[in-house]
N, C-alpha and C positions, 0 to 999 in steps of 0.2 A: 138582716135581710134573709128571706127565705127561700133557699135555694133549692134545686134538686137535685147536686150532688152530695157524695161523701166527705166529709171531713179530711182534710190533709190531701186531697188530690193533685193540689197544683204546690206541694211541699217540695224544695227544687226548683222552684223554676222562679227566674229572677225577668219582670217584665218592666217596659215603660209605657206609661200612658200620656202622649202628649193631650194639652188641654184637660188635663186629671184635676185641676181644681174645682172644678163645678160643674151642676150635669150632668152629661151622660157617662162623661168621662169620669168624674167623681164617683158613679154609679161601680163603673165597673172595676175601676179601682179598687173601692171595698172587695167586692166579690171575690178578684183574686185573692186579695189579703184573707179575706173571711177563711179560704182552702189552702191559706198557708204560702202562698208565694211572697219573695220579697219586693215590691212596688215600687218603683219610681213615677214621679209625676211631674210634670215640666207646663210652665205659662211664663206668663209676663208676670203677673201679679204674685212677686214672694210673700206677700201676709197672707192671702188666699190658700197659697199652696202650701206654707206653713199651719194655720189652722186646715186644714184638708188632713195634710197628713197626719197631724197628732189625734186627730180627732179616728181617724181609720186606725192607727196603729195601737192606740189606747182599747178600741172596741173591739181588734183581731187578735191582738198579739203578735201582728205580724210586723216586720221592717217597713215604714214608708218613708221614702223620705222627698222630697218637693227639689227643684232645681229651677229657679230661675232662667228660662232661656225667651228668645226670641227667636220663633223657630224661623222668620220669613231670614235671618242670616244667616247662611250658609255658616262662617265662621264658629259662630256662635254655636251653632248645632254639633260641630268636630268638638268644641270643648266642651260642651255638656257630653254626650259618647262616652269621649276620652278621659273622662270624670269618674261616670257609671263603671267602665271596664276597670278601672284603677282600683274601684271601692266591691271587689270583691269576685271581679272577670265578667265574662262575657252575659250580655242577655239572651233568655232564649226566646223570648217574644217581644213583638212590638204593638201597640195599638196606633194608627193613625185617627185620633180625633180631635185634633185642636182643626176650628174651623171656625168661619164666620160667617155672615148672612144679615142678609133685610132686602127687602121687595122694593121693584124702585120698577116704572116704565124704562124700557132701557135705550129709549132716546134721552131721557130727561140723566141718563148716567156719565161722569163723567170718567175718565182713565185713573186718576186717583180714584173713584171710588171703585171703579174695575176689579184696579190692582189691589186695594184694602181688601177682598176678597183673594183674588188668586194668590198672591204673596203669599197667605196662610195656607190655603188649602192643596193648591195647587205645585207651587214651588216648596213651600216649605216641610210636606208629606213627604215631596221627594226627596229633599235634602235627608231626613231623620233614617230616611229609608233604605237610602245610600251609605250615610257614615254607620247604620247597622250591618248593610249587607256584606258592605265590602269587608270589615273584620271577621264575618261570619266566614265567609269565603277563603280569607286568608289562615282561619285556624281551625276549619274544617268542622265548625258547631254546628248542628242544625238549629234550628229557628221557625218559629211560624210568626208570620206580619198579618197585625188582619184593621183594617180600612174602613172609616166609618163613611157609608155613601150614602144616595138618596134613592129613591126610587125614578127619581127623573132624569137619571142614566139613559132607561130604557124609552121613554118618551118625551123628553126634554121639561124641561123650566122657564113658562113664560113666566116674567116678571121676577125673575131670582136666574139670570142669565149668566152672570158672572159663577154661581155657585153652581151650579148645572153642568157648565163648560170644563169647570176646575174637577169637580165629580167622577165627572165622564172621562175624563184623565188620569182619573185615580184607578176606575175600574179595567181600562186598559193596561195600566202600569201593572194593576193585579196578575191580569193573564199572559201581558209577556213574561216578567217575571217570574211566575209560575212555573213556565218552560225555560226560561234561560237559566234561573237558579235551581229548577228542581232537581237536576243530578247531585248539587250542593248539600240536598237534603236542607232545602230553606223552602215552606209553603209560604203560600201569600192568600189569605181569603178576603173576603168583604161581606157586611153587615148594610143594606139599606134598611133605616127602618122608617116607620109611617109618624104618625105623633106619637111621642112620649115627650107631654108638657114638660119644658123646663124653662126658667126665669129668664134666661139670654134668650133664647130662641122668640118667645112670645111676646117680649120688648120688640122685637125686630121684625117679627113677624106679625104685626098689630091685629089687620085684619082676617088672621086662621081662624079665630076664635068665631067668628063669623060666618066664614066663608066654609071653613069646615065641620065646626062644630066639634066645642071640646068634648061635646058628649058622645061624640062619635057617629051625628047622624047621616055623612057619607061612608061611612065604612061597614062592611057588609055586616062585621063582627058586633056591631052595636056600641063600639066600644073604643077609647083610646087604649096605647100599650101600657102595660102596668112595667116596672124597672126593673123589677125581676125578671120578669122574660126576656128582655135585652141581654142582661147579666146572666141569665145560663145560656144565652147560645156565644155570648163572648168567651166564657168560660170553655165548652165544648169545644171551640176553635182554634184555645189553647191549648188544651190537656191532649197529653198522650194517647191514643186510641185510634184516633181518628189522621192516619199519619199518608195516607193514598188520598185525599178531599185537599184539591189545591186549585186554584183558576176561578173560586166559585165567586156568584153574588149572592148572597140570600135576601130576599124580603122578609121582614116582619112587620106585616103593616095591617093585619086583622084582612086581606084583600082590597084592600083599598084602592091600590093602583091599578089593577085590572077590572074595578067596577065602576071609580071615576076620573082614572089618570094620576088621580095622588099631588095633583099641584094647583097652580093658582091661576089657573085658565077663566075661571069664574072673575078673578078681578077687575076683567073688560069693561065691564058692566061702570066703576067707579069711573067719579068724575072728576076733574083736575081740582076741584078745591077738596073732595076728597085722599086725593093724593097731596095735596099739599100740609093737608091735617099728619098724613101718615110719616112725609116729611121730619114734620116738626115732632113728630112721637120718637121718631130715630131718632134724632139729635139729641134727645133729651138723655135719653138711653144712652148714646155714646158720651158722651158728657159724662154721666156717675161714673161711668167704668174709666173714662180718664181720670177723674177725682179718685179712683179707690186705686189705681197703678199708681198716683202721686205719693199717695200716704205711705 
């Protein structure tokens, strides 16, 4: 991956990436490793995060190593922690990106499918964010957390209501904590970004590719994100330097969200056998991904 830092930058610094097995999280994963930090990566699926990480740490030379968790259990999340800190002490950064998504009218939603969203995003950010802070706290590490959100924080998510809601909970969590921990010397930032296609997201997100245009033809840039630019400003918000920038959101989304809201407000338009197409596209989609957790 082509970055635009220097070599060995992030040398020292030991992070976790939940949802590191694929994606954006996958993405940014390398990046550290690529500048020398040691990686942990955490999902449901251990043969994912097994080839993930051999695969990153064979191309950096750097430590990666995968952890089996379930972040939406609190439980489960102390033991992963208590895991990490065992295998070599504290981390000094956290990335919140395990997250989930797909577009549904949100009468037609049910509380399970709600919570199949918040559980992850919502609750589960908190939990990882929690059993980091609170050790940070107690042995006086600083730390920087940084949050992957949406642009529709700032002007909501028709038809992705549950991820929206859960979002906009994370970016709050951002800036109180910001000031409640910043004497601790612990920042918290946040990342929204615009498209950077990836295989999960586009399963679930069926009609983006339409409605927004993989070519980028709502966004002002002409263009979707390319992975690298995600991966240097994650970078950035880890590395030393930058130690007064805490409470923030940043967009990277080519302006997209300030030229056409950045969501799926255009969907209205569709008609219920429409949506029942998009339905059956979900399901199909959650389907593999429970067949590849079974394996």
């Amino acid at each position: 991956m082509e970055l635009m830092f220097k070599d060995g930058l992030l040398k020292g610094k030991r992070i976790l990436v939940t949802g590191g097995g694929t994606g954006l999280g996958e993405v940014m994963a390398e990046a550290y490793a690529q500048l020398g930090a040691a990686v942990y990566i955490c999902g449901r699926r251990a043969s994912v995060l097994e080839e993930t990480a051999k695969r990153i740490a064979d191309a950096t030379g750097s430590s990666v190593q995968g952890i089996a968790c379930d972040i939406r259990v609190a439980e489960a999340v102390e033991d992963m922690v208590a895991q990490i800190w065992s295998d070599g002490g504290a981390l000094t950064g956290l990335v919140n990106n395990a997250a989930g998504n797909f577009i549904s009218r949100t009468k037609d939603l049910s509380p399970r499918g709600f919570n199949a969203i918040a559980d992850i995003v919502f609750r589960g950010s908190f939990y990882v964010t929690l059993a980091c802070g609170k050790r940070w706290i107690e042995s006086g590490d600083k730390a920087s957390v940084v949050s992957i959100l949406t642009t529709w924080i700032w002007n909501g998510g028709p038809f992705t209501v549950p991820s929206a809601m859960s979002k906009a909970g994370l970016n709050i969590m951002t800036k109180s904590l910001a000031t409640e921990w910043g004497p601790h010397g612990i920042r918290l930032n946040a990342i929204a970004p615009g498209p950077f296609p990836t295989k999960g997201a586009w399963e679930r997100l069926s009609p983006q590719s339409a409605s927004r245009g993989e070519s980028g033809g709502n966004i002002p840039m002409g263009r979707v994100g390319d992975m690298p630019e995600l991966a240097n400003l994650a970078v950035f918000l880890m590395a030393d330097g930058c130690d007064y920038l805490t409470g923030q959101t940043i967009a990277i989304d080519g302006a997209m969200h300030l030229a056409s809201g950045g969501n799926f407000a255009s969907l209205s338009k569709l008609s219920d056998a429409d949506w029942e197409r998009i339905r059956g596209e979900i399901r199909s989609a959650n389907e593999k991904d429970k067949a590849q957790r079974a394996v």
